[in-house]
KOLPANU-383369 format. One record per residue: residue number from 1; residue in one letter; x, y, z of N, C-alpha, C, O in turn. Coordinates in steps of 0.1 Angstrom, whole numbers, plus 5000, padded with zeros to 4 digits. Each point is the difference from the previous one (the first is absolute). Example, Ala and Ser with C-alpha at 12.3 -4.5 7.8 and 13.67 -1.06 7.14 Angstrom:
2
<pt><pos>1</pos><code>a</code><n_x>5132</n_x><n_y>4943</n_y><n_z>5078</n_z><ca_x>4991</ca_x><ca_y>5012</ca_y><ca_z>5000</ca_z><c_x>5009</c_x><c_y>5012</c_y><c_z>5000</c_z><o_x>5010</o_x><o_y>5000</o_y><o_z>5007</o_z></pt>
<pt><pos>2</pos><code>s</code><n_x>4986</n_x><n_y>5011</n_y><n_z>4986</n_z><ca_x>5009</ca_x><ca_y>5011</ca_y><ca_z>5000</ca_z><c_x>4992</c_x><c_y>5011</c_y><c_z>5008</c_z><o_x>5005</o_x><o_y>5011</o_y><o_z>5001</o_z></pt>
***
This chain:
74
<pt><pos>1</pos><code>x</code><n_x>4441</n_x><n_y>2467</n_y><n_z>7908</n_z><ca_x>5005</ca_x><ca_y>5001</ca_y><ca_z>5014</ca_z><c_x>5013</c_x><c_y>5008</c_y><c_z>5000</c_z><o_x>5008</o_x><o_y>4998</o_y><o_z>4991</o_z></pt>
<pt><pos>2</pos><code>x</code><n_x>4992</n_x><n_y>5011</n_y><n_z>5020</n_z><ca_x>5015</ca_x><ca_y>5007</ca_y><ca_z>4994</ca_z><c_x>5008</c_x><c_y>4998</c_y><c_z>5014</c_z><o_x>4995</o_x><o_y>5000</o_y><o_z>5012</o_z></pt>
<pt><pos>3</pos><code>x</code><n_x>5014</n_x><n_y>4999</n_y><n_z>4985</n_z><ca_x>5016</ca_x><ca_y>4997</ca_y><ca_z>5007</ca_z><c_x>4993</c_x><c_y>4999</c_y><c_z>5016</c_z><o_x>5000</o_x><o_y>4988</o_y><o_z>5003</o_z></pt>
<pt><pos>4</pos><code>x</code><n_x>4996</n_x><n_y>5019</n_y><n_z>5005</n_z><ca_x>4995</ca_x><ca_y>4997</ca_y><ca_z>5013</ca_z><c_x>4992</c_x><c_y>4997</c_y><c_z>5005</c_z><o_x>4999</o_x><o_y>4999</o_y><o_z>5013</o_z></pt>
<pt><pos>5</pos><code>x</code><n_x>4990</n_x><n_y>4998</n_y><n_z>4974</n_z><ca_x>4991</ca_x><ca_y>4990</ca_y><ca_z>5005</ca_z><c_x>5006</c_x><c_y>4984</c_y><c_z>4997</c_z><o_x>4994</o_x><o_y>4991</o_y><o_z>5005</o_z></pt>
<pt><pos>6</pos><code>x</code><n_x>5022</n_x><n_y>5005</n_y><n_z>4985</n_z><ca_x>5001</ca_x><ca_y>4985</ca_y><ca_z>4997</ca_z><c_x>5007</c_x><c_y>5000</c_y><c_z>5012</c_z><o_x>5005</o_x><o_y>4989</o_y><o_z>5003</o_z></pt>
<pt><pos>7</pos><code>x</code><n_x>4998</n_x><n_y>5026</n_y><n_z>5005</n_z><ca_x>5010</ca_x><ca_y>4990</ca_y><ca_z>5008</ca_z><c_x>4990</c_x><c_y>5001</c_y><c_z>5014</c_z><o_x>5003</o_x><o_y>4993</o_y><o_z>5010</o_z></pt>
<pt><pos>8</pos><code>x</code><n_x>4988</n_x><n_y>5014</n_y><n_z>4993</n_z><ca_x>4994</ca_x><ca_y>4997</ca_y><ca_z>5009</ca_z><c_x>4993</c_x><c_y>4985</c_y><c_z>5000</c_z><o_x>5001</o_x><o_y>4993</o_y><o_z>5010</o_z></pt>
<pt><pos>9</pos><code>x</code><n_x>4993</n_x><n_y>5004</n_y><n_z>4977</n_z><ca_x>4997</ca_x><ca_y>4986</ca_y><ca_z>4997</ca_z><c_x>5012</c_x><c_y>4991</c_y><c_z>5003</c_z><o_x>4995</o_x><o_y>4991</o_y><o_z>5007</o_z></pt>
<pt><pos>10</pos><code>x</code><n_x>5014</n_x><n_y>5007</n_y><n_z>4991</n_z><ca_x>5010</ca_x><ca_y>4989</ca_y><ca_z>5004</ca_z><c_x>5002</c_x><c_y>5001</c_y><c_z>5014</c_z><o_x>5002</o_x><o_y>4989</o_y><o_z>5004</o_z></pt>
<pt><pos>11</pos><code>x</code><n_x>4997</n_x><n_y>5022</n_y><n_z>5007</n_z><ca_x>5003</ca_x><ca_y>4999</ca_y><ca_z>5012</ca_z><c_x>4989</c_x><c_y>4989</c_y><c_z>5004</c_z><o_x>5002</o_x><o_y>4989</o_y><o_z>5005</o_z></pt>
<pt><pos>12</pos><code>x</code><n_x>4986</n_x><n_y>5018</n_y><n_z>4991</n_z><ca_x>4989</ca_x><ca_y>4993</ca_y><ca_z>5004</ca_z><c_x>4997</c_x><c_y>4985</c_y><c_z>5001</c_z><o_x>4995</o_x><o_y>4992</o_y><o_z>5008</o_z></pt>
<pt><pos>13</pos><code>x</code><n_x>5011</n_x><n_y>5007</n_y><n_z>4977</n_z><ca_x>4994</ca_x><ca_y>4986</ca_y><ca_z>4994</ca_z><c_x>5010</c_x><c_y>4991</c_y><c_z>4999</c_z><o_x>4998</o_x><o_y>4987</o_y><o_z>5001</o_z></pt>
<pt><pos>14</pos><code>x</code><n_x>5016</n_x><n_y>5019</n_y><n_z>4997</n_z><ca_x>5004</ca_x><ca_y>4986</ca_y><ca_z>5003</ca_z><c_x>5017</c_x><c_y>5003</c_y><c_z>5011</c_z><o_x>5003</o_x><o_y>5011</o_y><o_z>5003</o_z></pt>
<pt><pos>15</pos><code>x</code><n_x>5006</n_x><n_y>4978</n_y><n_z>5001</n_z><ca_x>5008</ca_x><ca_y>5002</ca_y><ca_z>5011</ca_z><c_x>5015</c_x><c_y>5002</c_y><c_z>4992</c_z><o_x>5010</o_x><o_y>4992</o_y><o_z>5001</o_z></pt>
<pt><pos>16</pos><code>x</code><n_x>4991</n_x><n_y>5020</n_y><n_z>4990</n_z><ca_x>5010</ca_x><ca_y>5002</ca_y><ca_z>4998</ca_z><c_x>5006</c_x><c_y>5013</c_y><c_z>5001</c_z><o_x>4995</o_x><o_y>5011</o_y><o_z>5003</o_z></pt>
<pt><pos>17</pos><code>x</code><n_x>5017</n_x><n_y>4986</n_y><n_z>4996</n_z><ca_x>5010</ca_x><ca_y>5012</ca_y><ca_z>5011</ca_z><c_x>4999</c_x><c_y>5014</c_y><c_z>4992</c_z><o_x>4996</o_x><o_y>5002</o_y><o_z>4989</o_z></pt>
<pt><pos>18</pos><code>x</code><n_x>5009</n_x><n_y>5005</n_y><n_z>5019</n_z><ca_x>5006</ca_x><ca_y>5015</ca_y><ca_z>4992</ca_z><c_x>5004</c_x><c_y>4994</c_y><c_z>4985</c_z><o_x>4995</o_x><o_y>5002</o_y><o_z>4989</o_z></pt>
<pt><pos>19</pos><code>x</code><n_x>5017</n_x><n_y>4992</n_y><n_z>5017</n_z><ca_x>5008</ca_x><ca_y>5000</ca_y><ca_z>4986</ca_z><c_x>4991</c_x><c_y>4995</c_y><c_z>4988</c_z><o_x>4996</o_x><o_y>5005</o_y><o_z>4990</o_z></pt>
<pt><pos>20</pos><code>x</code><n_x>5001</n_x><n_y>4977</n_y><n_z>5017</n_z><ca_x>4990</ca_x><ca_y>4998</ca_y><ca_z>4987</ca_z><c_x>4990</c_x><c_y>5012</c_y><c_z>4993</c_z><o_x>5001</o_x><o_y>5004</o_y><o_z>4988</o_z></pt>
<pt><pos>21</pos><code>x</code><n_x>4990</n_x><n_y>5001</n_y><n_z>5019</n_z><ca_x>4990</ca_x><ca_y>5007</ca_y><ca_z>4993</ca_z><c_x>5008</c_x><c_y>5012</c_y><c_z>4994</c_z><o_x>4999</o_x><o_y>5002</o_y><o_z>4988</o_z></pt>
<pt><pos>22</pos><code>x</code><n_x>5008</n_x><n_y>5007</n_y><n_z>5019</n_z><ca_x>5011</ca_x><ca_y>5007</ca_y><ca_z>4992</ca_z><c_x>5000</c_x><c_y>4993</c_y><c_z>4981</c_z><o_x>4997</o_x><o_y>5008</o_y><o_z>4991</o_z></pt>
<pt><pos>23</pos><code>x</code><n_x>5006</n_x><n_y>4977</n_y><n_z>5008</n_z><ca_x>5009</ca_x><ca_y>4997</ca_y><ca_z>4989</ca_z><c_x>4984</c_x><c_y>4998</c_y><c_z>4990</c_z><o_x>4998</o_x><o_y>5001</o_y><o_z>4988</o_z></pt>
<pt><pos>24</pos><code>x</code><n_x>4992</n_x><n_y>4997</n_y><n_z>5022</n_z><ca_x>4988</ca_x><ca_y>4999</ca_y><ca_z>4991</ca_z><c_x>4995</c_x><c_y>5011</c_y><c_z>4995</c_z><o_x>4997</o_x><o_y>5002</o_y><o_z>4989</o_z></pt>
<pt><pos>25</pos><code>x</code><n_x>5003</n_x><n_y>5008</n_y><n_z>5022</n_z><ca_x>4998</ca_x><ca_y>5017</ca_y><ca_z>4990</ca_z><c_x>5006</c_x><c_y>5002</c_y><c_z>4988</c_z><o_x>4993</o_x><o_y>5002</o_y><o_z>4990</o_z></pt>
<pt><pos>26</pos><code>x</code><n_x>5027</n_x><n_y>4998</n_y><n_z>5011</n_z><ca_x>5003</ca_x><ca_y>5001</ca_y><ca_z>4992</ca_z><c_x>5000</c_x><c_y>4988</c_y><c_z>4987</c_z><o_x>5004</o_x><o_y>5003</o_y><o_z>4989</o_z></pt>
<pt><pos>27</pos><code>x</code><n_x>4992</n_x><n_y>4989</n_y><n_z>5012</n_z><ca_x>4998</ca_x><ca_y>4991</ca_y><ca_z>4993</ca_z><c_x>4988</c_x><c_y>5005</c_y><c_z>4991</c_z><o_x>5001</o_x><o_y>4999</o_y><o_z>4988</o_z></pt>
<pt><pos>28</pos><code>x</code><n_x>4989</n_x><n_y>5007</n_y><n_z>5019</n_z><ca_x>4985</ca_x><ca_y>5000</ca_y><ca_z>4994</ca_z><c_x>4996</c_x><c_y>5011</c_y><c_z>4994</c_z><o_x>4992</o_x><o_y>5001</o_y><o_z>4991</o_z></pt>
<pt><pos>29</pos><code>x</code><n_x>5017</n_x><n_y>5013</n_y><n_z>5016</n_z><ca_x>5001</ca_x><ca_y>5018</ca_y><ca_z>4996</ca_z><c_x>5014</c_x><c_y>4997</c_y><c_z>4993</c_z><o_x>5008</o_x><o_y>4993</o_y><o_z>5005</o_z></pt>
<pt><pos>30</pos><code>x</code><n_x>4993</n_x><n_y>5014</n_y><n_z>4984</n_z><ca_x>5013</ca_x><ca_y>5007</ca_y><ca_z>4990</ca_z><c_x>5003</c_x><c_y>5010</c_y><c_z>5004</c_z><o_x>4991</o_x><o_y>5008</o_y><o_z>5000</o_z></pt>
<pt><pos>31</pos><code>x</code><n_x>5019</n_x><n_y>4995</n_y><n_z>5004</n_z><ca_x>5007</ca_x><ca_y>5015</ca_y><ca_z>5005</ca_z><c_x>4995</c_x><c_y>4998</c_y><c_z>5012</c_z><o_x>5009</o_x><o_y>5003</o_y><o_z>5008</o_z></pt>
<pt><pos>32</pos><code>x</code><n_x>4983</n_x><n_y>4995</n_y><n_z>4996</n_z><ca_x>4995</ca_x><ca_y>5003</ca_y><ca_z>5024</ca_z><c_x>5016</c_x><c_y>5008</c_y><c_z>5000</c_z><o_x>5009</o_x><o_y>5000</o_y><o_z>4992</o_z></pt>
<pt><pos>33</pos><code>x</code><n_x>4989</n_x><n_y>5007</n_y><n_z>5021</n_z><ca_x>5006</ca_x><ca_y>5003</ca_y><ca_z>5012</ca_z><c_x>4999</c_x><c_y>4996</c_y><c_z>5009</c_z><o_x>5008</o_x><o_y>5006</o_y><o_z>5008</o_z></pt>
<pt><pos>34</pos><code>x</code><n_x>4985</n_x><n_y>4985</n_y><n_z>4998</n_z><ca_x>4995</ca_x><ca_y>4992</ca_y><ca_z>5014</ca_z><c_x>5013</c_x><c_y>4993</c_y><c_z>5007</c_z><o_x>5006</o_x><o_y>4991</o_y><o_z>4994</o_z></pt>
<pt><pos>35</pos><code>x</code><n_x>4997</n_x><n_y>5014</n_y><n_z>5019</n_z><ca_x>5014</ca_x><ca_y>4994</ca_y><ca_z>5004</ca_z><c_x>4992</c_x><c_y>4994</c_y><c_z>5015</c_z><o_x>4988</o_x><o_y>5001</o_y><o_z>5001</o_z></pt>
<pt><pos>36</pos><code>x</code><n_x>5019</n_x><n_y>4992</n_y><n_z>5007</n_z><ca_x>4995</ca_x><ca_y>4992</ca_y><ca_z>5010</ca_z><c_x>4998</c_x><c_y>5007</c_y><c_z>5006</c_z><o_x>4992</o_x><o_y>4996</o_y><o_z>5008</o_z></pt>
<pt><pos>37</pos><code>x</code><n_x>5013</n_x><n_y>5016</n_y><n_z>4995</n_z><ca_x>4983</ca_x><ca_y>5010</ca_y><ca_z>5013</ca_z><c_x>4991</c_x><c_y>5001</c_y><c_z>4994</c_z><o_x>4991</o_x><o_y>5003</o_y><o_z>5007</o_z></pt>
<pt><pos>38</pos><code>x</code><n_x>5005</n_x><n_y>4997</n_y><n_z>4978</n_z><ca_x>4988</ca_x><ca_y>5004</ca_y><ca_z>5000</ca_z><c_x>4993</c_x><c_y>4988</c_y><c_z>5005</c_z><o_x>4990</o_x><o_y>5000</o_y><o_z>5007</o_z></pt>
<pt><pos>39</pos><code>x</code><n_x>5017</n_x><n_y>4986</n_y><n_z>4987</n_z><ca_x>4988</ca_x><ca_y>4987</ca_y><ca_z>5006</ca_z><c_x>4994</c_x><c_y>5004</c_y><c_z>5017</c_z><o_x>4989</o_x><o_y>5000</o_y><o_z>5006</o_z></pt>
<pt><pos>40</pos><code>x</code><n_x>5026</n_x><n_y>5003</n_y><n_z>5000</n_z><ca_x>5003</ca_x><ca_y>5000</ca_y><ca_z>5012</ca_z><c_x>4988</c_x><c_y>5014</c_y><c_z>5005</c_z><o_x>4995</o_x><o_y>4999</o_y><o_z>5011</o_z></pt>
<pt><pos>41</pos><code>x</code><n_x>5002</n_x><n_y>5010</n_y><n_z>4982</n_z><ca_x>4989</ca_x><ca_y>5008</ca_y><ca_z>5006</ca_z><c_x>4993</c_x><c_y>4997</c_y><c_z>4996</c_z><o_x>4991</o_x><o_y>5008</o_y><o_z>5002</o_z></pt>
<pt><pos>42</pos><code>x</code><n_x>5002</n_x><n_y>4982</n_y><n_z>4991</n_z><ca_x>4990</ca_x><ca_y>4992</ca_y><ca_z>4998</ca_z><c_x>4995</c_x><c_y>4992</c_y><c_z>5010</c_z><o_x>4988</o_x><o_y>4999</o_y><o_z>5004</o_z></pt>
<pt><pos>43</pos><code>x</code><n_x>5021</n_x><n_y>4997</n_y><n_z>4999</n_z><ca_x>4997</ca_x><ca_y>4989</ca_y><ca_z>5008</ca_z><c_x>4998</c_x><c_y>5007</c_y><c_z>5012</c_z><o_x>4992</o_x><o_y>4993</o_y><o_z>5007</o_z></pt>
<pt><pos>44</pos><code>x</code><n_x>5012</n_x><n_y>5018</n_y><n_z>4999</n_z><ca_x>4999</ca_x><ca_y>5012</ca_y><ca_z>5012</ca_z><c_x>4985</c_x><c_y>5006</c_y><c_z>5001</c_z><o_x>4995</o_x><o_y>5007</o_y><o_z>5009</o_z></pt>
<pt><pos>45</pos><code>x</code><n_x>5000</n_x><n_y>4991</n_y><n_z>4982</n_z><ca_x>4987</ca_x><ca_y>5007</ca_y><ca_z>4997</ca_z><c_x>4989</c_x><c_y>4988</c_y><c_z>5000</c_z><o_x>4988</o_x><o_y>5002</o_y><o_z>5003</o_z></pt>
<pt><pos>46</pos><code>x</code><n_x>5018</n_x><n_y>4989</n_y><n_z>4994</n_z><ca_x>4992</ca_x><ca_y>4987</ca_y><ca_z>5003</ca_z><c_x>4997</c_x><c_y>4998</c_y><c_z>5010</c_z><o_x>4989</o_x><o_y>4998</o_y><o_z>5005</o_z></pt>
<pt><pos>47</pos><code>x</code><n_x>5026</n_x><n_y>5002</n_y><n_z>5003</n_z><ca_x>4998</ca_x><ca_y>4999</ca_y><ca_z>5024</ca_z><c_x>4990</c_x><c_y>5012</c_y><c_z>5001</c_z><o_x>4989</o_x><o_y>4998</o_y><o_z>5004</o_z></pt>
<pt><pos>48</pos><code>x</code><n_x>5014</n_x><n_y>5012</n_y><n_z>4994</n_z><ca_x>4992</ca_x><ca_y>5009</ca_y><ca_z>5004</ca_z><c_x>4987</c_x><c_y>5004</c_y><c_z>4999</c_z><o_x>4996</o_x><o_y>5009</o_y><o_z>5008</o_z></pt>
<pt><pos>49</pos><code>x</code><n_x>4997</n_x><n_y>4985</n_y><n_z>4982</n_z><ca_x>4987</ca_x><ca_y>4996</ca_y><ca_z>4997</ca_z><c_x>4993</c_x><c_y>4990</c_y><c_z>5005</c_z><o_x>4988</o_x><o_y>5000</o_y><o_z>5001</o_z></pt>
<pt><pos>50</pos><code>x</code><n_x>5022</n_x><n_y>4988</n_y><n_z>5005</n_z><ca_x>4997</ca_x><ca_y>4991</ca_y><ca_z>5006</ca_z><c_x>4994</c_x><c_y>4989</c_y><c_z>4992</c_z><o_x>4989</o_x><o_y>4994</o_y><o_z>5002</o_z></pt>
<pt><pos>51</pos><code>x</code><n_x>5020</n_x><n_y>5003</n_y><n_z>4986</n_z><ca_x>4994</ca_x><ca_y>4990</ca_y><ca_z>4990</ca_z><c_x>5009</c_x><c_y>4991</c_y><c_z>5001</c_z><o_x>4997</o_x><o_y>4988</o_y><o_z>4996</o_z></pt>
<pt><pos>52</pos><code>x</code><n_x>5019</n_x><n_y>5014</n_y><n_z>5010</n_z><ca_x>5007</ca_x><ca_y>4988</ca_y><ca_z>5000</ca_z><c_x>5010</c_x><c_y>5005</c_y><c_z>5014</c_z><o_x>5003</o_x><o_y>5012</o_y><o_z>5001</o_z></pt>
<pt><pos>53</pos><code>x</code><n_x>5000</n_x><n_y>4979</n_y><n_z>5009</n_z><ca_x>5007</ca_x><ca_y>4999</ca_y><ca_z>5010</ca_z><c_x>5015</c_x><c_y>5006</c_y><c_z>5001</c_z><o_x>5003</o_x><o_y>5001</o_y><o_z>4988</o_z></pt>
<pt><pos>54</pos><code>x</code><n_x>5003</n_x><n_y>5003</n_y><n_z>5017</n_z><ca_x>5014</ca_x><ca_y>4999</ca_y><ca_z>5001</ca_z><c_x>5003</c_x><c_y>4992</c_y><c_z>5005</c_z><o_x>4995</o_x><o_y>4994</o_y><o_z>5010</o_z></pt>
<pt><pos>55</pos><code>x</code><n_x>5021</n_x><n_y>5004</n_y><n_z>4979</n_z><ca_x>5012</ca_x><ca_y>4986</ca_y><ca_z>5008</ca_z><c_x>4997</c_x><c_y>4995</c_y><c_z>4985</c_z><o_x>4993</o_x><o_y>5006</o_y><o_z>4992</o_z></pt>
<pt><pos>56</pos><code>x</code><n_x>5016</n_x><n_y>4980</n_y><n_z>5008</n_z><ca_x>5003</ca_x><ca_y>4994</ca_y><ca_z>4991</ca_z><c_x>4988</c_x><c_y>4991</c_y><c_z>4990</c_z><o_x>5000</o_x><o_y>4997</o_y><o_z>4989</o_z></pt>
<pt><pos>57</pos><code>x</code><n_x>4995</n_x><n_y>5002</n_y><n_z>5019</n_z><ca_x>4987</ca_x><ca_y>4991</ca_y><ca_z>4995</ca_z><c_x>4988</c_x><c_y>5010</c_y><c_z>4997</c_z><o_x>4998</o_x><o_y>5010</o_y><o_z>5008</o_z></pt>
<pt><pos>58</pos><code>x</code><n_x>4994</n_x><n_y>4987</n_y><n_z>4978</n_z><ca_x>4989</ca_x><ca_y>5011</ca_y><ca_z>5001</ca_z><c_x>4990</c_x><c_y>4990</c_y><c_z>5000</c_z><o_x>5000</o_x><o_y>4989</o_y><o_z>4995</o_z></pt>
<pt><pos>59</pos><code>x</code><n_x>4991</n_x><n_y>5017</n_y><n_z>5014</n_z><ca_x>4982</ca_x><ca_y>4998</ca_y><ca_z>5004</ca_z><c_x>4991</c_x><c_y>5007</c_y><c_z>4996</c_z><o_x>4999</o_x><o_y>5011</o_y><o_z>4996</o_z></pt>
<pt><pos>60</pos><code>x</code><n_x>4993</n_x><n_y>4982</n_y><n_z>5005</n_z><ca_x>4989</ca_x><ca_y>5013</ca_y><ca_z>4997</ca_z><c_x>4993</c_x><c_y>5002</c_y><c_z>5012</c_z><o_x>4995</o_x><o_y>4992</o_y><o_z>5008</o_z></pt>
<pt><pos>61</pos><code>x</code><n_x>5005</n_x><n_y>5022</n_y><n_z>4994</n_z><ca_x>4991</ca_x><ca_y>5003</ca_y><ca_z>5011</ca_z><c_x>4990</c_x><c_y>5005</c_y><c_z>4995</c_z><o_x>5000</o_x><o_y>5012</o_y><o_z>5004</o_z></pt>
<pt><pos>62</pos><code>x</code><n_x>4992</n_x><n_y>4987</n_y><n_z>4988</n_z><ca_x>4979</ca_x><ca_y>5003</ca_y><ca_z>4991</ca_z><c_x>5002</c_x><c_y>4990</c_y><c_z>4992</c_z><o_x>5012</o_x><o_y>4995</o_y><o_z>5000</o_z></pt>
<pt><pos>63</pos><code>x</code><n_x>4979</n_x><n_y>5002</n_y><n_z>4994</n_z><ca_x>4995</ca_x><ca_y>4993</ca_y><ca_z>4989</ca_z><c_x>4995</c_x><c_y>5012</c_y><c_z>4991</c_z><o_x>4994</o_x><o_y>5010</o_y><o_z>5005</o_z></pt>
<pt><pos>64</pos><code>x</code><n_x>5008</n_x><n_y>4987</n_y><n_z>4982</n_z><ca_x>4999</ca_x><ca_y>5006</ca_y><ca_z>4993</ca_z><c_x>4986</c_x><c_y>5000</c_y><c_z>4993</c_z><o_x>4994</o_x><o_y>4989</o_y><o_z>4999</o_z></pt>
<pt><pos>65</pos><code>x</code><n_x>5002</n_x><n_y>5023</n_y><n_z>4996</n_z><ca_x>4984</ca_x><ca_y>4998</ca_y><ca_z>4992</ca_z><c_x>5006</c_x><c_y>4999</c_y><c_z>4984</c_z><o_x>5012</o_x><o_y>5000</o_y><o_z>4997</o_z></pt>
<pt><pos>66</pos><code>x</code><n_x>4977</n_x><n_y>4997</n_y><n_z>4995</n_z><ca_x>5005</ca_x><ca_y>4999</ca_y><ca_z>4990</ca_z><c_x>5003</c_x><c_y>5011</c_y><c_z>4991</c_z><o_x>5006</o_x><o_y>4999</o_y><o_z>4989</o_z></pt>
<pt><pos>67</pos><code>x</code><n_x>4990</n_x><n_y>5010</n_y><n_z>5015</n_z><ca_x>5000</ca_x><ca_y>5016</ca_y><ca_z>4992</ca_z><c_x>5009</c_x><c_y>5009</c_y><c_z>5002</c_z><o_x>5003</o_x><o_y>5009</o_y><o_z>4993</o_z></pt>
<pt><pos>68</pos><code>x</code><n_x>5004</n_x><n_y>4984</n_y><n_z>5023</n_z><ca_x>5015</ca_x><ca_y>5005</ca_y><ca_z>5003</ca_z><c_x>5010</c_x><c_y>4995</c_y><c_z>4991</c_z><o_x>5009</o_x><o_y>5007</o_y><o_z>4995</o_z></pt>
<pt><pos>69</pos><code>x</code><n_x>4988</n_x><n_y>4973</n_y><n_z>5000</n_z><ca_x>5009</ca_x><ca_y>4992</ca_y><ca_z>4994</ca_z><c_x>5005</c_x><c_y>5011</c_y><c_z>4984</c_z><o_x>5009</o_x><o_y>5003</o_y><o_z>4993</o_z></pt>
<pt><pos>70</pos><code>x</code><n_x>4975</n_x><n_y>4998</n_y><n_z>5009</n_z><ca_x>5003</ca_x><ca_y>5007</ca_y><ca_z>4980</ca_z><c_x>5003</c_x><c_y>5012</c_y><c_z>5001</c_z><o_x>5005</o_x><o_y>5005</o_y><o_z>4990</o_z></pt>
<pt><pos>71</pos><code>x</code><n_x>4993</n_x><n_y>5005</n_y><n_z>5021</n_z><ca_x>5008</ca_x><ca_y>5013</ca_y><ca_z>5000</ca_z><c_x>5015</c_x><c_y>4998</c_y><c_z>4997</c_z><o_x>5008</o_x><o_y>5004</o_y><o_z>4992</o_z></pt>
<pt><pos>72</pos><code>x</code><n_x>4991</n_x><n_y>4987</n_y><n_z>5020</n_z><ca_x>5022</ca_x><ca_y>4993</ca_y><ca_z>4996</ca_z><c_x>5002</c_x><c_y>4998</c_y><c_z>4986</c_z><o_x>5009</o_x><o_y>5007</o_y><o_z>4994</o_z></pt>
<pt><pos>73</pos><code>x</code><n_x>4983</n_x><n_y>4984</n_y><n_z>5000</n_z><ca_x>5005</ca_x><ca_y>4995</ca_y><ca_z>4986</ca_z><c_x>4997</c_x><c_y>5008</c_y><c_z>4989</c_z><o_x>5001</o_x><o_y>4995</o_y><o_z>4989</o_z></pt>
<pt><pos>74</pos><code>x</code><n_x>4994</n_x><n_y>5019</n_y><n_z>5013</n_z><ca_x>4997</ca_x><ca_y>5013</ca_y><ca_z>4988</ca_z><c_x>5011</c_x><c_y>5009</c_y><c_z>4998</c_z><o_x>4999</o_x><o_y>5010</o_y><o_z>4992</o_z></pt>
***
């Protein structure tokens, strides 16, 4: 899985912030460059695809198939 698919997976999957997932990239990649716009255009591309809401709270707007799940997780 490389760097923007773990962080596309954390927006998705679970409710933690920029900063958190920030500390899990670097925690998980040696050397990254990933600074909080990148989460932050992650997450812009997510509204705009229409996989998660804007505002503070994320939803889902689809249900996911399972072949999308494991595209995420490759």
């Amino acid at each position: 899985m490389n760097i923007g698919q773990f962080i596309t997976w954390c927006i998705l999957n679970t409710t933690k912030t920029n900063t958190e997932i920030l500390e899990l990239v670097k925690t998980n990649y040696d050397g990254c460059k990933t600074s909080p716009a990148c989460i932050a255009w992650h997450k812009s591309k997510l509204r705009k695809e229409g996989k998660i809401e804007a505002g503070r709270t994320q939803k889902f707007s689809k249900e996911f198939t399972e072949e999308e799940l494991k595209a995420l997780a490759e």
